[in-house]
VOGU-3710 file (C-alpha; in Angstrom, 3 decimals, decimal comma):
1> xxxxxxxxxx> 255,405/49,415/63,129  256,627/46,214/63,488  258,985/47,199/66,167  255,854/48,061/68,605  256,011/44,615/69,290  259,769/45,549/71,123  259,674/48,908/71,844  256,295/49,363/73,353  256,590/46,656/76,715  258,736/47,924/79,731
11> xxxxxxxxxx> 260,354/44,689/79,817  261,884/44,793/76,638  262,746/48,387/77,215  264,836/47,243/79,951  267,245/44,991/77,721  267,580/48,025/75,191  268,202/50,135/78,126  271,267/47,503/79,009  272,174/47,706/74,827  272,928/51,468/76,137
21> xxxxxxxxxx> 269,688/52,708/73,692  268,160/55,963/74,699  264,367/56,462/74,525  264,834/58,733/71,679  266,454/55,667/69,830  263,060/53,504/70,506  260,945/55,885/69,262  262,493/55,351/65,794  262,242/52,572/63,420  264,351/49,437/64,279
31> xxxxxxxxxx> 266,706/48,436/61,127  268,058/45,457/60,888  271,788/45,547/59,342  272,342/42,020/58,466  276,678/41,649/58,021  277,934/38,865/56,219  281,654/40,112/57,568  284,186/37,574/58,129  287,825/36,995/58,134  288,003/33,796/55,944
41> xxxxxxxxxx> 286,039/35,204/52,626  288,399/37,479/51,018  285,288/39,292/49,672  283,963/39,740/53,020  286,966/40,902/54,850  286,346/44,671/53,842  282,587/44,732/55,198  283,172/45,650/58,883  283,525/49,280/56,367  280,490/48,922/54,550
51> xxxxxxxxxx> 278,354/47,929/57,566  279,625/51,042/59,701  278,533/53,200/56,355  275,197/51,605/56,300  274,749/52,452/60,325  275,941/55,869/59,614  273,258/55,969/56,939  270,005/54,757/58,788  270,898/57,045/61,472  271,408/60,417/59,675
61> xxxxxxxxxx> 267,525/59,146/57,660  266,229/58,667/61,038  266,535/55,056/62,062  268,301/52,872/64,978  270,550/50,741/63,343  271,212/47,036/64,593  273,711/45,018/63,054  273,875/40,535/62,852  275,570/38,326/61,180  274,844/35,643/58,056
71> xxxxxxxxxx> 277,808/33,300/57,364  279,809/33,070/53,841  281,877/30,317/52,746  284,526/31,168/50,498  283,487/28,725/47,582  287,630/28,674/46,328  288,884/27,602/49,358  285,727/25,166/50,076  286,820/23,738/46,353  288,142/20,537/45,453
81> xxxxxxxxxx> 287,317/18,714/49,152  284,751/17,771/51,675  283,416/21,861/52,493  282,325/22,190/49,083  279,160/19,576/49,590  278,531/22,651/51,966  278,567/25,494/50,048  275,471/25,803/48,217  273,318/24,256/51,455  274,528/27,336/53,200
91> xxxxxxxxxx> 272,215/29,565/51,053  269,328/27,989/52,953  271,059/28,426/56,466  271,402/32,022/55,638  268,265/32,494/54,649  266,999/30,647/57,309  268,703/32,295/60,110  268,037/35,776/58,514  264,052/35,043/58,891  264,686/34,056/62,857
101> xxxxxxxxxx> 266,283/36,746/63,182  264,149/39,062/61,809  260,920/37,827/63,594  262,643/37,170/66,542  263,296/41,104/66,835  260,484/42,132/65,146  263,039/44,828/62,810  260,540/47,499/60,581  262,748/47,104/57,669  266,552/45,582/56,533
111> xxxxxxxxxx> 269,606/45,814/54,959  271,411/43,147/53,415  274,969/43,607/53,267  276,461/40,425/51,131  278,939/39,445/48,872  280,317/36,117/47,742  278,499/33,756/46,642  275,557/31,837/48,027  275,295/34,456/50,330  273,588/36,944/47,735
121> xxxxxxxxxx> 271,013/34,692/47,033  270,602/33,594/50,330  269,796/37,121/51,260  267,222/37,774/48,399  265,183/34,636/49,527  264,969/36,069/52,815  264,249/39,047/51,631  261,204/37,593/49,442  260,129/35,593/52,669  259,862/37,999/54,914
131> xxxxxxxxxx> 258,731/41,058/52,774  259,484/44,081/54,988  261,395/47,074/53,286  264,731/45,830/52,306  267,738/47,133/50,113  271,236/45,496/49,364  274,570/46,878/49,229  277,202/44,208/48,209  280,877/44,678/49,489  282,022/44,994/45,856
141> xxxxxxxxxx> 284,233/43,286/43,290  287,842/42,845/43,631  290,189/44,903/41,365  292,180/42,170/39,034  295,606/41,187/38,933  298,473/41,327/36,411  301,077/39,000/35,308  303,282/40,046/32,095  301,606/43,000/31,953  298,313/41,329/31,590
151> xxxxxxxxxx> 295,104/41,459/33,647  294,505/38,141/35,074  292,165/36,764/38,339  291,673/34,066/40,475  290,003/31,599/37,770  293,842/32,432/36,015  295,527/30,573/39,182  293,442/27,493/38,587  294,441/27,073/35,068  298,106/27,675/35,718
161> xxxxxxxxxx> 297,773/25,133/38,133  296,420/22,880/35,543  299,427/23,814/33,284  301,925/23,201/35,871  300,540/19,787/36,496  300,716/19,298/32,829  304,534/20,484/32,681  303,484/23,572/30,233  304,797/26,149/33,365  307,506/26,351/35,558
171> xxxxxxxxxx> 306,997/26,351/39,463  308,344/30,083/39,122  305,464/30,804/36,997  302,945/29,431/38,967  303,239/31,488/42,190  303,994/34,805/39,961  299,986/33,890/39,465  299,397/33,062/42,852  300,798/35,835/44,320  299,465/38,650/41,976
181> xxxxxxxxxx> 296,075/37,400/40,972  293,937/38,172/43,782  295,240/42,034/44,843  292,746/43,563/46,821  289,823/42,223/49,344  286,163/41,768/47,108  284,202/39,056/45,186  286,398/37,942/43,004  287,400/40,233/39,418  285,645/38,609/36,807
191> xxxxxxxxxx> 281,793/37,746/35,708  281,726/34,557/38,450  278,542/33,865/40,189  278,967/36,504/42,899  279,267/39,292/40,701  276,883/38,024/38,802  274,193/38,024/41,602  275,631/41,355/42,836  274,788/43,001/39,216  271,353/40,549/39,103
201> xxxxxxxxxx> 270,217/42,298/42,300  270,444/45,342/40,782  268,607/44,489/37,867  266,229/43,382/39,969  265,873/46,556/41,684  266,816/45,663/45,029  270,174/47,642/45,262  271,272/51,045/44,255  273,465/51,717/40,803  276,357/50,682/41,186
211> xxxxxxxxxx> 275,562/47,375/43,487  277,172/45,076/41,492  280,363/46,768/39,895  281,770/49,061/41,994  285,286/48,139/43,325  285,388/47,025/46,855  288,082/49,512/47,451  286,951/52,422/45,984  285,485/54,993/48,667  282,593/54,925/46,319
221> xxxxxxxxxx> 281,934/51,724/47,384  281,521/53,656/51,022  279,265/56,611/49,388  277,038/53,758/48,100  276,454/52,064/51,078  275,601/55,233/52,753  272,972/56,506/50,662  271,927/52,601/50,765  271,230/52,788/54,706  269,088/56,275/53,667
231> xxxxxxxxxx> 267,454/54,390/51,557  265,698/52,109/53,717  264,147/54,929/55,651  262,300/56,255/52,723  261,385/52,623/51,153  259,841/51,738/55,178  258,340/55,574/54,722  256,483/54,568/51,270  256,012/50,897/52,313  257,598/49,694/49,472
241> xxxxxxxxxx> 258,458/46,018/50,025  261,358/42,621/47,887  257,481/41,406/46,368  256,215/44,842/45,200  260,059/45,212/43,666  260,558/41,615/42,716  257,503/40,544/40,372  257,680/38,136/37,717  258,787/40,915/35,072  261,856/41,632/37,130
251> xxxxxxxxxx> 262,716/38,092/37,051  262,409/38,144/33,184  264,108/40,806/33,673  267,132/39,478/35,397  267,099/36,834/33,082  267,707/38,830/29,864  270,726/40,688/31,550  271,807/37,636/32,383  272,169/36,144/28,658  273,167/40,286/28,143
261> xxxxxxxxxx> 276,412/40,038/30,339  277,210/36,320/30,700  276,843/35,165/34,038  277,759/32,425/35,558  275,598/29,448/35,522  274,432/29,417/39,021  272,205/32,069/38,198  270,103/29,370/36,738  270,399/28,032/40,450  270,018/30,835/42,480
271> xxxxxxxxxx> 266,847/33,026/40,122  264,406/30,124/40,143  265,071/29,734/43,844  264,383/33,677/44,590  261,559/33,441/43,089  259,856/30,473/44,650  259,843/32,446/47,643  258,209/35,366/46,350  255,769/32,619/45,143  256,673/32,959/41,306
281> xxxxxxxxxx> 257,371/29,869/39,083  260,266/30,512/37,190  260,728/27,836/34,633  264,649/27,750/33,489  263,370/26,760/29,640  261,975/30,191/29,197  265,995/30,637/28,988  266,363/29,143/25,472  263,334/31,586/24,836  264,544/34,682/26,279
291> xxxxxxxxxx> 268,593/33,751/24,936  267,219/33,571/21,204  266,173/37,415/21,318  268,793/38,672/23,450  272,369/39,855/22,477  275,400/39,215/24,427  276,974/42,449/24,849  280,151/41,763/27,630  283,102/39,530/27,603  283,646/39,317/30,972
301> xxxxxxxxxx> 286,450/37,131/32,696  286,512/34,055/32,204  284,737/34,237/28,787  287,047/37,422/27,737  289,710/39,455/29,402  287,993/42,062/30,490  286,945/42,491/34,038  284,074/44,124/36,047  286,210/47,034/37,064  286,481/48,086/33,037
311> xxxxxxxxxx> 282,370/47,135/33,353  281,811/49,981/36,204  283,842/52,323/34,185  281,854/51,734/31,367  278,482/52,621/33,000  278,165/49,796/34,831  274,495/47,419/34,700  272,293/50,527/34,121  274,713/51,236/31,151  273,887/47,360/29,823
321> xxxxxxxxxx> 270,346/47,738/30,421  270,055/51,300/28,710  271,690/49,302/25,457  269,946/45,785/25,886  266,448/47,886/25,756  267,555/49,662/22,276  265,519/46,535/21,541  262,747/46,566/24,107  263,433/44,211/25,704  263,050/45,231/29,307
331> xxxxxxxxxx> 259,842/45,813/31,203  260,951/49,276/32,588  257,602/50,391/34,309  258,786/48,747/37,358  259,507/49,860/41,017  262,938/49,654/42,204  264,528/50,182/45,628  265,514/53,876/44,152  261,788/54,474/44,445  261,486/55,234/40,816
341> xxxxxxxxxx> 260,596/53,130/38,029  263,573/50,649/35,778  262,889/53,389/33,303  263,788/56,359/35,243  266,656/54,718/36,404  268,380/54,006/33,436  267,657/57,207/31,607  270,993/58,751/30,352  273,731/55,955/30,803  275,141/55,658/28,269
351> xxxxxxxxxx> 277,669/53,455/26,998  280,993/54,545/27,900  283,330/52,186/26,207  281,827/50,125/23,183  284,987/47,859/23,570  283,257/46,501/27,063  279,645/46,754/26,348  279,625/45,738/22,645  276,585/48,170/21,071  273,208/45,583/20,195
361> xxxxxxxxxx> 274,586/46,438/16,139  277,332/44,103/16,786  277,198/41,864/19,386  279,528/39,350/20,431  276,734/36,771/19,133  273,175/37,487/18,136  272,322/35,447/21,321  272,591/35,152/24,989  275,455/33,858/27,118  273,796/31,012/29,036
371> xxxxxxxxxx> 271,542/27,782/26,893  269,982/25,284/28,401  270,259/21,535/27,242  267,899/18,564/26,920  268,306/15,141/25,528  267,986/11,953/26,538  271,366/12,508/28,756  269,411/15,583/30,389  265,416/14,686/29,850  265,222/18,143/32,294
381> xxxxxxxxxx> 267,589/20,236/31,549  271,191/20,846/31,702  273,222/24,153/31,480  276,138/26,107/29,877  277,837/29,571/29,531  277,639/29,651/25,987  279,916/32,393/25,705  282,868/31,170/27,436  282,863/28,062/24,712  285,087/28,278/21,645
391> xxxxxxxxxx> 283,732/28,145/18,205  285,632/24,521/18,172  283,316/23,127/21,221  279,835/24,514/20,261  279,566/21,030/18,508  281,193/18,213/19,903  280,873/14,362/19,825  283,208/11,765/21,740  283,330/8,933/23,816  282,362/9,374/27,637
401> xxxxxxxxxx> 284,475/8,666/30,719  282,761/8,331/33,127  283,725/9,001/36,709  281,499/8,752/39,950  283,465/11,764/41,803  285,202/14,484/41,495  288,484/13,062/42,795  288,291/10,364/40,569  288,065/12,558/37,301  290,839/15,011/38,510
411> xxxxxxxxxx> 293,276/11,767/38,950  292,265/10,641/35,208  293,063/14,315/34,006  296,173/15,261/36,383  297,838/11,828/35,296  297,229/12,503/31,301  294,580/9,672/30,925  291,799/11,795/29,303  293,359/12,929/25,578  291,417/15,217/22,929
421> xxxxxxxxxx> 288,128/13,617/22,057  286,948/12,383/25,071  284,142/13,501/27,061  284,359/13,939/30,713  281,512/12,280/32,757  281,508/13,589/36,513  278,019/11,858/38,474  276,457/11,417/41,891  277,751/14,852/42,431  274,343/16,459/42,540
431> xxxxxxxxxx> 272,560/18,508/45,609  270,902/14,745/47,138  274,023/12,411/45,441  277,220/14,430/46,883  275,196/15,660/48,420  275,346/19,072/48,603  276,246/19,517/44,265  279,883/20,651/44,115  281,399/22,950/41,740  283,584/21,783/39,452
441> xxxxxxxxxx> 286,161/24,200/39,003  289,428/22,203/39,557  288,458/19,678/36,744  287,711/21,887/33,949  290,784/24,193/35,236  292,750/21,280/34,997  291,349/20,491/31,144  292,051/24,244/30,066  295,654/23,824/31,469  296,347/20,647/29,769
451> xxxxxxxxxx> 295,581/22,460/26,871  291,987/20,286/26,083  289,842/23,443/25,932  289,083/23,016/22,508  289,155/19,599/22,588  287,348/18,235/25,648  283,762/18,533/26,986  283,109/18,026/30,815  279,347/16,959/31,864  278,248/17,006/35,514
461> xxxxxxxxxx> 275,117/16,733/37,778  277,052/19,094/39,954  277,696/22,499/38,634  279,788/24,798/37,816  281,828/28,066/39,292  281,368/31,306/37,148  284,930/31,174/37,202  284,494/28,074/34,294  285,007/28,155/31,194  285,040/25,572/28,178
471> xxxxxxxxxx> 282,347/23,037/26,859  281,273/22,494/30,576  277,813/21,548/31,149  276,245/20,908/34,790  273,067/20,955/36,466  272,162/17,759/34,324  268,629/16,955/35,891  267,232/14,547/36,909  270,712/13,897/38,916  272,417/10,311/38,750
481> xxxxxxxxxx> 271,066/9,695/42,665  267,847/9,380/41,925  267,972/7,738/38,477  268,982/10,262/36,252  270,082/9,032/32,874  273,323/10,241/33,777  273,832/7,330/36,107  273,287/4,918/33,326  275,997/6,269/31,174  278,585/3,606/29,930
491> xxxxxxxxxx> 282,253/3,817/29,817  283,094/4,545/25,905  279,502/5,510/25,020  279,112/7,802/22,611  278,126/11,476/23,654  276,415/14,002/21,267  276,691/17,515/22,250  274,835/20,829/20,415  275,136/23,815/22,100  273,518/25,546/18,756
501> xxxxxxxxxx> 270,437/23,643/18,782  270,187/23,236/22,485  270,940/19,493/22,992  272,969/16,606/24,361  272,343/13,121/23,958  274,447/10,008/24,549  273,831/7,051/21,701  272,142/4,289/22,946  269,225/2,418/21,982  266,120/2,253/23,574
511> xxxxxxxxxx> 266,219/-1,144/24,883  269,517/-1,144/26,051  268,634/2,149/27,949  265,570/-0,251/29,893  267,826/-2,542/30,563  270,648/-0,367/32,421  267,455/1,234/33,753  266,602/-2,046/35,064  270,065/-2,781/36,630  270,598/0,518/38,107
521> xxxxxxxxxx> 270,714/0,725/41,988  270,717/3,728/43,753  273,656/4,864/46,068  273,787/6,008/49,374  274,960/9,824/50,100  279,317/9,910/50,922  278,472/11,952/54,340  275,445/9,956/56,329  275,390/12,386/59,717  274,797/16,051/60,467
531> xxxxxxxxxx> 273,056/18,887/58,816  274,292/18,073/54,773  272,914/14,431/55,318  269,529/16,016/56,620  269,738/18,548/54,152  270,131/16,006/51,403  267,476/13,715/52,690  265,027/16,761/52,271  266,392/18,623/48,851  265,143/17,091/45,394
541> xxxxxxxxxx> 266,361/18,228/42,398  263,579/19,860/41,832  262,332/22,865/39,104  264,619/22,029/36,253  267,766/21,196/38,660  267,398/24,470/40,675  267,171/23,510/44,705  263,260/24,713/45,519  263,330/22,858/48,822  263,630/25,045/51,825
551> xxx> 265,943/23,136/54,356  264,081/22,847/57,546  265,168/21,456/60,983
//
């Protein structure tokens, strides 16, 4: 066992003697817990609970538990400022600091216990690295508000904010949302990017049923991570390890649930990234590919008003898959962290409520939820959630403004200077130009509160929070920082946008387009010291705008 290294020297024996371990204890496998718990992330607040479950687990299998910690930011309270050039470079601190960890000890197998939102993918690239046993057990969605008797969530508070700016709601009105939106502790209610990674890892196969939908405070959610920490003793007993689990099928996988349920767009982030490290090159324009012959089955907040509490009690991810694969299109000979095959998994879920998982007779659209761009505004690629954009928006053409910050735009829109028409340019917001690629939530909460969704596209080289929803397209690669045709973009020009036929374009002829080329000059980062300066010096762009680099000190 790995742990020999640890267990087996009379010196180390001594400091697990002063730990208060027995001998009996070091005879056993050493499992490493690893506890994203804090007391800023409201989805993390609950997983001091989880954790003790998981320890409870390991033991009862047969294993000596040891629990440390991976950060979380809370992406909506990092929005809209400074810590949210942060977020998305923390995936790489957690996954760095999880490796460390884990050699440093010398731990025969793991747990991840994760939740919000870069720390799910975080955890699966250190899984990949490392490649000892590992399982997940995510501290579970949050159950969804109600205002006026209707189910609302935190992406609802950022469009009533937008509203009240825009004098459409009262002040009364406003905190009525804020204070009954969020209700309980958990990744927030609807399909945003950390429920969308939670439900991703278990189409993967790296977390039990139930992984990504069950409510953070249902005692289920305790059961699950229970029979999670057995779990780990009998994947260390068969030596099943994240690369015999996580092969390039599961990644194709993953990617046809994801145009199935309608993540968010980070996936197209976060999957590419996951599997670089199991050494798999996973090109985001197989997504076009992949989108064309896959349904979209779920309307899940913000494209619809249902929420991933209805999801679990509809039969949850294995209930999506069982329907998606009606049309074979799973690979379901695969091994899972059950220990069984996709296939054995999924047998008998069945679709509980047709009105959440639409059946694949009558989709909510023949294809998937997420298309990826190109043009000559995107020569890469750029992405959208298809399904959370109206009919009106699929096809859109208007004149750009253009805006070289965040900030900026959200002045423009909060003081009525963008009107129906226009298209919203946000640049130098990508992972080396903000650095760090910021979500956009507050703009294009501020666009659907003005009442523009139908009427106003928003393009960025930053991205985009699962909790979006309108014509908004990010991840344009190659970013504006390092000469992206995005940075060349003219006040007034003309922007062409297809979401049917996969493209977006901005009209401008060729030899005006050498000439800005020729004129352009590249800008320096806005922060210049500390670890997001390093980490921007060192990050490209990249496989089709997802972050490949590994941040290294």
């Amino acid at each position: 066992m790995n742990s020999d290294a640890v267990t087996k020297s009379a010196p180390k024996r001594a400091l697990f003697h002063a730990l208060g371990l027995t001998n009996e204890e070091m005879k056993k496998p050493l499992i490493g817990i690893v506890s994203s718990k804090n007391d800023i992330v409201p989805g993390h607040m609950n997983l001091d609970k989880v954790v003790d479950a998981v320890k409870l687990g390991v033991a009862m299998a047969g294993g000596s538990p040891f629990i440390f910690p991976a950060i979380a930011v809370c992406d909506g309270l990092a929005m809209g400022h400074q810590g949210m050039k942060y977020s998305l470079a923390t995936r790489e601190l957690i996954a760095d600091s999880t490796e460390a960890m884990t050699l440093a000890h010398a731990f025969d197998a793991l747990v991840m216990v994760p939740n919000c939102d870069k720390n799910v993918p975080g955890l699966l690239m250190a899984a990949a690295r490392l490649n000892i046993p590992t399982i997940f057990v995510s501290g579970g969605p949050m159950l969804a508000g109600k205002v006026d008797g209707e189910k609302v969530s935190f992406s609802s508070v950022s469009e009533a904010d937008g509203a009240f700016n825009a004098g459409k709601i009262t002040a009364e009105k406003l905190e009525e949302f804020e204070n009954k939106a969020c209700p309980t502790c958990g990744s927030c209610s609807g399909m945003y990017t950390a429920n969308s990674m939670n439900c991703l890892t278990e189409v993967l196969g790296m977390g039990l049923k139930g992984n990504g939908t069950v409510p953070a405070v249902y005692s289920e959610r305790i059961q699950l991570a229970k029979r999670a920490g057995m779990q780990i003793m009998e994947l260390l007993k068969k030596n099943i390890k994240p690369r015999d689990i996580m092969t390039k099928d599961a990644f194709i996988n993953a990617l046809t649930m994801d145009m199935a349920l309608g993540c968010s767009t980070n996936s197209m982030l976060h999957l590419p990234a996951i599997a670089h490290e199991c050494g798999i090159e996973l090109n985001v324009d197989i997504a076009n590919e992949i989108s064309e012959k896959t349904p979209n089955l779920c309307h899940l907040a913000p494209a619809g008003h249902n929420y991933i509490e209805e999801l679990n009690e509809a039969g949850g991810i294995y209930a999506v898959m069982n329907e998606i694969n009606k049309l074979s299109l799973l690979k379901t000979d695969l091994i899972t962290c059950t220990g069984k095959t996709v296939a054995e998994n999924i047998k008998g879920c069945t679709n509980k409520n047709t009105k959440i998982i639409r059946p694949v007779e009558d989709p909510y659209s023949t294809t998937g939820g997420i298309a990826v761009l190109k043009g000559n505004l995107a020569p890469d690629s750029c992405v959208v959630k298809r399904s959370a954009v109206s009919q009106e928006m699929l096809k859109h053409e208007g004149p750009a403004r253009v805006f070289d910050c965040e900030e900026d735009a959200m002045d423009a829109i909060n003081f009525g200077k963008i009107k129906a028409g226009d298209v919203v340019v946000i640049r130098y917001e990508g992972p080396k130009g903000g650095p760090g690629m910021r979500e956009m939530l507050n703009p294009t909460s501020a666009i659907m509160g003005c009442g523009f969704g139908d009427s106003v596209a928003l393009i960025t080289d930053g991205r985009f929070s699962g909790a979006t929803r309108g014509a908004a397209i990010g991840h344009v690669s190659p970013e504006a920082a390092v000469g992206g045709n995005i940075a060349l973009i003219e006040e007034g020009d003309i922007i062409r946008i297809d979401i049917i036929a996969n493209k977006i374009d901005f009209v401008v002829s060729d030899e005006e387009l050498k000439k800005r080329r020729a004129n352009w000059k590249p800008r320096k980062p806005k922060i210049t010291e500390g670890y997001l300066s390093r980490y921007a010096a060192l990050v490209t762009s990249g496989n089709r705008g997802a972050i490949l680099e590994t941040f290294k000190f």
